[in-house]
KOLROFI-384227 format. One record per residue (C-alpha): x, y, z; residue in one letter. Coordinates in steps of 0.2 Angstrom, whole numbers, padded with zeros to 4 digits. Layout:
BEGIN
x;y;z;rest
X;Y;Z;A .
...
This chain:
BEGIN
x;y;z;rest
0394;-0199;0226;X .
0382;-0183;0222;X .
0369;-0193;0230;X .
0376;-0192;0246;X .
0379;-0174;0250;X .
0364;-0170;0258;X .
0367;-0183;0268;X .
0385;-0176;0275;X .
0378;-0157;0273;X .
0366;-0163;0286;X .
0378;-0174;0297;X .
0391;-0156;0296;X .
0377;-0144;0302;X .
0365;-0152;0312;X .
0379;-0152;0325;X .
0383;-0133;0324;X .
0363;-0130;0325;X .
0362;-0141;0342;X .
0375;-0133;0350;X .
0373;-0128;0367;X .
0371;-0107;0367;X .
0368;-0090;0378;X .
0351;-0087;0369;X .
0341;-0078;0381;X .
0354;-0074;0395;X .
0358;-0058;0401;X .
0359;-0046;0415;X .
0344;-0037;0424;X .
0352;-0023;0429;X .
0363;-0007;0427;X .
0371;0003;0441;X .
0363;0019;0446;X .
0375;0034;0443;X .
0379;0047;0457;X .
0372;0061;0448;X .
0354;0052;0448;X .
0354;0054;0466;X .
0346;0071;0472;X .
0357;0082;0486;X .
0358;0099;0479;X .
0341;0104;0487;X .
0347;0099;0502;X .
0364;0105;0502;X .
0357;0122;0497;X .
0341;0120;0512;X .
0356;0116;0524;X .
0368;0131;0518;X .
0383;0119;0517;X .
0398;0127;0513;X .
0407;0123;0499;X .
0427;0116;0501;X .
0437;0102;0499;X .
0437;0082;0502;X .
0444;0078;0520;X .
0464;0076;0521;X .
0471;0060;0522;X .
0476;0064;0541;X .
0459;0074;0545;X .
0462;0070;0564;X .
0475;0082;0567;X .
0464;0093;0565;X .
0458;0089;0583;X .
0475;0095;0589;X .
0476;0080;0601;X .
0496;0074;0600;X .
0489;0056;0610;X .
0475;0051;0598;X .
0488;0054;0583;X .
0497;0042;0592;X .
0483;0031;0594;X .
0481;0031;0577;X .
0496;0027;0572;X .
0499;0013;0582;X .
0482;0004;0578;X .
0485;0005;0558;X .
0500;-0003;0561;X .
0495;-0017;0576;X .
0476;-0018;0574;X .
0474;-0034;0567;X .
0459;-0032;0557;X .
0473;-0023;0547;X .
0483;-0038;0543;X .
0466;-0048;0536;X .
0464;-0034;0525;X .
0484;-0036;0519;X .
0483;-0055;0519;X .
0466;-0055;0506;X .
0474;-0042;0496;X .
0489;-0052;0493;X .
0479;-0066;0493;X .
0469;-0057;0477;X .
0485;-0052;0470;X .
0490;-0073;0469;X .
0477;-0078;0461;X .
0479;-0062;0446;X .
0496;-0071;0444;X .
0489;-0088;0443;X .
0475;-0081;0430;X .
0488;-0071;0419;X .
0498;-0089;0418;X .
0484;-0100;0412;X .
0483;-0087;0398;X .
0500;-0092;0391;X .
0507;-0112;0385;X .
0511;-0124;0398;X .
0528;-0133;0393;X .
0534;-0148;0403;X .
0546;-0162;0402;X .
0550;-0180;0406;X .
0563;-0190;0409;X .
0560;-0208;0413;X .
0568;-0225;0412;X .
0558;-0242;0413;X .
0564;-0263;0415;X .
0553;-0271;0412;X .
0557;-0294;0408;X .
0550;-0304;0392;X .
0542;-0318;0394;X .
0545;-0331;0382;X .
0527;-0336;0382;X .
0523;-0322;0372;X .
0525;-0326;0354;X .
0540;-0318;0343;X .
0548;-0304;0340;X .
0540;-0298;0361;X .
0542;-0314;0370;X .
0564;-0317;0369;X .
0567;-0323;0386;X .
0575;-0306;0394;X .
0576;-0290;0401;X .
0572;-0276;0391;X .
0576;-0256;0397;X .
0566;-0241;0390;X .
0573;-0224;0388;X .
0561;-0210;0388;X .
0565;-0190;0389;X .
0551;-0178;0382;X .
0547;-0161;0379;X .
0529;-0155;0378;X .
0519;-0138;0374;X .
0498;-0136;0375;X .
0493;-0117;0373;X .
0475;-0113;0373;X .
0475;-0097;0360;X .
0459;-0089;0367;X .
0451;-0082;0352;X .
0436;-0078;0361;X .
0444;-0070;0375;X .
0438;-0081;0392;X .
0454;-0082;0401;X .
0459;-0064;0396;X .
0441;-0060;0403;X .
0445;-0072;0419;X .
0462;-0062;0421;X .
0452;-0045;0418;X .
0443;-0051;0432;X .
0456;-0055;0443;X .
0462;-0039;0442;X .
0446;-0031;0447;X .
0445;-0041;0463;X .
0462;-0036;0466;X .
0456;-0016;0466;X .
0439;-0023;0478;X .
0453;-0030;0490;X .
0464;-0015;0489;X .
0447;-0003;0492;X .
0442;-0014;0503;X .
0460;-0012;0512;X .
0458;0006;0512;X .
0441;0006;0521;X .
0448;-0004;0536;X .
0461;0007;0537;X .
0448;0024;0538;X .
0434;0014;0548;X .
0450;0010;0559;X .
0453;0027;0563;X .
0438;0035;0564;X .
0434;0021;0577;X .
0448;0026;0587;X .
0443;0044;0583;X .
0423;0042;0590;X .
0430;0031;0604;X .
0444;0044;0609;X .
0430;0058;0611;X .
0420;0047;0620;X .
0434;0045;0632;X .
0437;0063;0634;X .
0418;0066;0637;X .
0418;0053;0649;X .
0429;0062;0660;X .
0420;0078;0658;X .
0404;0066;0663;X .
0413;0061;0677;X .
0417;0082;0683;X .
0401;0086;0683;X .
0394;0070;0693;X .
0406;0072;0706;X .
0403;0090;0708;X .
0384;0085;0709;X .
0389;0073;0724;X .
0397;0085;0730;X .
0381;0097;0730;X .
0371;0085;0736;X .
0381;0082;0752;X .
0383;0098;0754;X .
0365;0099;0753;X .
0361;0085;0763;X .
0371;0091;0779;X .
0361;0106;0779;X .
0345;0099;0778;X .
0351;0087;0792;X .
0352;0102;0804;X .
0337;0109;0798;X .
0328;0092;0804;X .
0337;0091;0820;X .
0333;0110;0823;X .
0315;0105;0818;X .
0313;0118;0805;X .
0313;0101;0792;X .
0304;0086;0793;X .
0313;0067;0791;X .
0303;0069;0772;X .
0315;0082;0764;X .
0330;0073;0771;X .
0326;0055;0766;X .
0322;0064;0746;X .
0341;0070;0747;X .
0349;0055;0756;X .
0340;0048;0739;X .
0347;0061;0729;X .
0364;0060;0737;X .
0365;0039;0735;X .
0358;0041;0717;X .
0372;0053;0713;X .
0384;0043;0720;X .
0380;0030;0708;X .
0382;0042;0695;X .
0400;0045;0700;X .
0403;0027;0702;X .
0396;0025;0685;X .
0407;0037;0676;X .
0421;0028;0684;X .
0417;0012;0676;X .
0413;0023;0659;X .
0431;0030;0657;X .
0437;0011;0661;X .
0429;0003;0649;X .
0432;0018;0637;X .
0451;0013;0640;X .
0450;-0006;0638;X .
0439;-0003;0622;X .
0452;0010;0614;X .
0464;-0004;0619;X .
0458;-0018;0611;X .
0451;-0007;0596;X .
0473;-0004;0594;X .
0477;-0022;0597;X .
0486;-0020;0612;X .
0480;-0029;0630;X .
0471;-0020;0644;X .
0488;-0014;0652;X .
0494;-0002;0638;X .
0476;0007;0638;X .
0481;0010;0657;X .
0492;0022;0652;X .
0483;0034;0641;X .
0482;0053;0650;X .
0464;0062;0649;X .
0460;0068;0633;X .
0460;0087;0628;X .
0446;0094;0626;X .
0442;0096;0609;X .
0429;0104;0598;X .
0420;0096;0585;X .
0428;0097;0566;X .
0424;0112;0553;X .
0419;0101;0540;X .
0415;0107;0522;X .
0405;0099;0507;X .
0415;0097;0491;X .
0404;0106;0476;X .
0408;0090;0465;X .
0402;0078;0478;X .
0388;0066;0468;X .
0401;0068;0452;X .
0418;0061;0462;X .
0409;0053;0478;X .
0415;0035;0469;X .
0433;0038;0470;X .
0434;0049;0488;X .
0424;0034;0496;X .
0433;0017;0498;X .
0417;0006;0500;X .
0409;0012;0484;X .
0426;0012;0474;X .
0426;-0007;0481;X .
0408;-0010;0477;X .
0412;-0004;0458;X .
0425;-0014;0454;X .
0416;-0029;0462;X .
0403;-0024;0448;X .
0417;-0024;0434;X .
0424;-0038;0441;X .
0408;-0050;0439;X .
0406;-0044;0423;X .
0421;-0048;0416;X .
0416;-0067;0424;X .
0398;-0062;0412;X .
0413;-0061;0396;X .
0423;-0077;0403;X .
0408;-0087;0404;X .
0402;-0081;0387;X .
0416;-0088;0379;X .
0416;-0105;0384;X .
0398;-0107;0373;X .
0413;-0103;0356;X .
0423;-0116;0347;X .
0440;-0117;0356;X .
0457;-0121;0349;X .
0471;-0125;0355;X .
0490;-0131;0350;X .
0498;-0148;0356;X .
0517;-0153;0355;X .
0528;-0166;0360;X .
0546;-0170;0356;X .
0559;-0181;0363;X .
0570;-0198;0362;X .
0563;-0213;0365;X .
0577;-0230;0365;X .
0577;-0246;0370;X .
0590;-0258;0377;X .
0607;-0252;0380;X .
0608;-0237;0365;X .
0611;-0219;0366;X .
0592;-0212;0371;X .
0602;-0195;0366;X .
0605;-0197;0348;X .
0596;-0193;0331;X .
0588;-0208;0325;X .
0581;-0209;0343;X .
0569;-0192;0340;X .
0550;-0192;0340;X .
0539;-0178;0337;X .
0522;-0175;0336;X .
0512;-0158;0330;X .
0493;-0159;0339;X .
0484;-0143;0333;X .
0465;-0146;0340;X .
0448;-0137;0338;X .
0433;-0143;0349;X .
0414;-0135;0349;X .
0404;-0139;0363;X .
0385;-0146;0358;X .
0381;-0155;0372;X .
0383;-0151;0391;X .
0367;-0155;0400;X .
0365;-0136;0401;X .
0380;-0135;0413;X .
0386;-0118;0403;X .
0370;-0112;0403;X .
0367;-0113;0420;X .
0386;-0107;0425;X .
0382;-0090;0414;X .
0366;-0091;0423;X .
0372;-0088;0440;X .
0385;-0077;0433;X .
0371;-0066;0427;X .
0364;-0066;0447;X .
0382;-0062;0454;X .
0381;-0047;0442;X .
0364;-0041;0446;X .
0368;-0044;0467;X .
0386;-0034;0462;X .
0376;-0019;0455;X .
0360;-0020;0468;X .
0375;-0017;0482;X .
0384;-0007;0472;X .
0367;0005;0472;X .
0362;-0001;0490;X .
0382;0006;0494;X .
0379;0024;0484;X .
0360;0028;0491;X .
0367;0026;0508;X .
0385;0034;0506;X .
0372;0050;0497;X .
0361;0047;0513;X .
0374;0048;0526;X .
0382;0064;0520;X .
0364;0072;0519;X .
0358;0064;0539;X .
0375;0070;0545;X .
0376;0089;0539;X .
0358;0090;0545;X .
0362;0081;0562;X .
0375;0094;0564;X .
0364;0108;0560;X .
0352;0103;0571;X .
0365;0101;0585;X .
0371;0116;0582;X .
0355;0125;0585;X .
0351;0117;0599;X .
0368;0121;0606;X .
0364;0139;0605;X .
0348;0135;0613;X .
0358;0126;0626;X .
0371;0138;0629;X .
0358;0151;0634;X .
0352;0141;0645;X .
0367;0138;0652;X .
0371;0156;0653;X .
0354;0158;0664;X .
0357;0144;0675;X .
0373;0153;0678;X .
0366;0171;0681;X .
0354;0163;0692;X .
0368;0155;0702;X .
0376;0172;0705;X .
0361;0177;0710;X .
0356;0166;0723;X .
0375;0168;0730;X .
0374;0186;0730;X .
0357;0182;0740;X .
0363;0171;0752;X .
0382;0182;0756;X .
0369;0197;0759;X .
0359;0188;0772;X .
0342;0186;0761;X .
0344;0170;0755;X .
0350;0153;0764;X .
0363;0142;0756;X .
0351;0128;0754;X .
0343;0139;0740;X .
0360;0143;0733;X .
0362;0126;0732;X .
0345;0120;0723;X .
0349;0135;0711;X .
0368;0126;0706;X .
0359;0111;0703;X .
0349;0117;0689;X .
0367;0125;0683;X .
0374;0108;0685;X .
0360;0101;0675;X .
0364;0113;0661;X .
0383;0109;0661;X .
0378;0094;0658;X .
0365;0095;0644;X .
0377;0107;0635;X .
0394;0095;0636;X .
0381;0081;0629;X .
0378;0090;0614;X .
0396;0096;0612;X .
0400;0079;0611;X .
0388;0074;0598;X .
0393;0088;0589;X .
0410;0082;0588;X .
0405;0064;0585;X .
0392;0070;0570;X .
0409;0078;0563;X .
0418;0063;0563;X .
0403;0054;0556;X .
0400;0070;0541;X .
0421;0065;0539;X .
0415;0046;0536;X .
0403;0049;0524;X .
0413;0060;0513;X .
0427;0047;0512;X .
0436;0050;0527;X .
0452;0056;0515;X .
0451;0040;0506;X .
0462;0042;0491;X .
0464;0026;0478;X .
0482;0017;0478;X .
0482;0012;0460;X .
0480;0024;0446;X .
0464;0013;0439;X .
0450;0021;0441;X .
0434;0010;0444;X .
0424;0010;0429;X .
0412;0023;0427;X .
0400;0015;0415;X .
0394;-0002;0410;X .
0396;-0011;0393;X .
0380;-0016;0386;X .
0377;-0037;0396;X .
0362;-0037;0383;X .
0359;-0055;0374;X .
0375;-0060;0361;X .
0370;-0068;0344;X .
């Protein structure tokens, strides 16, 4: 017998040496942290103020009771809304359906079966009548898991459920600073519209003058064809800012998911002035958990690395725990008695050696999901870093130029005076006066343009700092990543 133990030695390990393993599989990447990302330079070249993260309701700060209203409604009837609800609970099924493949499957049966005996077959089977089996069982498998794959497969569950629940959130803020952007775009279209029709207006004016200028041949047929120009091109820019403030309404509309009549009946917008944003001083150390999209895109990260641990697991030994009880009786007895019992005890271990390389290529692409997880996930924080940095500079830009605006503005208006006080005193005429309002005109205009990208760079600055995202659950995305390295 002493002969033959290398020869079972060899028949016991040759098997555990071929089996099928992760050698050599790991992750490429790590997430970049926040604090790797440089803004304090350009916070302190920008002179932001420090303050707090945006309130959950930051457009009441507008003052505006109809676009609260707006709001309001579209979180509740805006249908992109109710995807986002419908793949959160989604998620949230398929953590239960997770959770209970992690615990024993017990089952039962009951059956009954006739079944006639030929007498061809020979004795004791073949006896020439009908024969009725009694059947009713009871049965247990449990996978115990040792190694942790559906724990991990559970784990990552969960972590899809917090991308679906972020994922929730940033609908719910893209919704209303969408509303927000659209809802001062409707309020500068009307003050568009003011100014284009007092522009027709100027130009009429103008162009009636210069009508009996020609007919009282102090003009020629030249300067009034340039302002029947002026005149018909301004009267398209009326008719524009007409079709603006429409389509303004019907986009607000269908933005709330309401139809075309119920954007009919919104009022003009108040006039209102662009948001005095601050920058939190803890911005790169809590921008993860005050911006919904990057919360998302770390748990997506967590999430596939917990499928990295599930898909690990399946390379281990697995055990798992079979029983089955019941009666089993035939003919006309009692199935329900003692002598009628059966059991059977079915304890089972099973080590995979050969798959074709099936696990190996699942942890493969496992490995990918994980390394396209974290390259959003950095793709998601460079631009969340870069949006906060373009806006506070687009609004200090803006508000330079503002100023610069506004002077001219003032000039334009000085000059207007001017040209009236000309023309009541009998130096000037009032076609002067008029060529002098357009270049006001002009300045209105230029200066209502920039105080509407002003506010619209606000709302954007708002956005970029979370827009008052705050997380529903108390699980905080992780911050770090275990070592994915390569696992004897």
């Amino acid at each position: 017998m002493f002969k033959y133990k290398p020869l079972v030695a060899m028949v016991l390990v040759v098997p555990l040496l071929a089996c099928v393993n992760s050698r050599g599989l790991h992750p490429q990447l790590t997430p970049t942290q926040p604090s790797d990302l440089g803004l304090a330079r350009q916070l302190d070249e920008l002179h932001a103020a420090p303050g707090p993260w945006p309130a959950q309701d930051w457009w009441t700060g507008l003052g505006d009771p109809q676009l609260d209203d707006l709001i309001h409604r579209a979180l509740v009837t805006n249908p992109d809304i109710a995807l986002a609800e419908a793949r959160l609970r989604e998620a949230q099924a398929r953590v239960q359906e997770a959770n209970a493949a992690r615990g024993p499957d017990i089952s039962t049966t009951a059956q009954a079966a006739g079944m006639y005996l030929p007498t061809t077959l020979p004795p004791p089977v073949g006896v020439g009548h009908y024969v009725l089996e009694k059947h009713v069982d009871a049965g247990l498998h449990w996978d115990l898991d040792l190694w942790g794959g559906r724990r991990a497969a559970w784990q990552a569950e969960l972590g899809r459920v917090q991308v679906a629940s972020a994922e929730r959130q940033a609908t719910r803020i893209a919704l209303s600073v969408n509303v927000t952007r659209l809802y001062a775009q409707l309020g500068h279209a009307f003050v568009t519209r003011d100014i284009a029709g007092i522009e027709l207006e100027r130009a009429q004016q103008s162009q009636t003058l210069t009508r009996q200028r020609v007919e009282a041949g102090i003009d020629s047929n030249t300067q009034l064809r340039q302002i029947d120009a002026e005149v018909a091109s301004d009267r398209e820019r009326v008719t524009a800012a007409d079709r603006d403030i429409v389509a303004k309404r019907l986009a607000l509309g269908a933005l709330i998911g309401e139809g075309p009549d119920h954007s009919l009946e919104m009022v003009r917008p108040r006039k209102i002035a662009p948001l005095d944003v601050a920058i939190p001083a803890s911005l790169t150390l809590e921008i993860i958990s005050h911006r919904a999209d990057l919360t998302a895109a770390r748990w997506s990260v967590e999430a596939s690395r917990q499928g990295i641990e599930e898909s690990r697991a399946s390379f281990m030994p697995n055990v798992s725990l079979g029983v089955l009880a019941g009666f089993v009786s035939v003919g006309g007895s009692n199935v329900l008695q003692l002598p009628a019992r059966f059991y059977q005890v079915a304890p089972s271990i099973s080590l995979p050696i050969y798959d074709g390389g099936r696990r190996r290529a699942e942890l493969s692409g496992r490995n990918a999901q994980y390394d396209a997880a974290v390259a959003q996930y950095d793709a998601t924080l460079v631009r969340s870093i870069s949006e906060v940095a373009d806006q506070l500079s687009a609004l200090r830009s803006l508000g330079s130029q503002a100023d610069d605006q506004q002077q001219a503005y003032l000039a334009a208006s000085d000059a207007w005076q001017l040209a009236e006080q000309r023309y009541r005193s009998g130096v000037g005429s009032f076609l002067e006066t008029l060529v002098v309002r357009q270049q006001l005109l002009v300045a209105e205009r230029h200066r209502a343009d920039l105080r509407f990208e002003e506010v619209d760079s606000s709302i954007l600055l708002i956005q970029a700092l979370g827009g008052g995202y705050r997380p529903v659950s108390d699980a905080a995305p992780p911050t770090a990543t275990a070592d994915l390295r390569e696992h004897p």
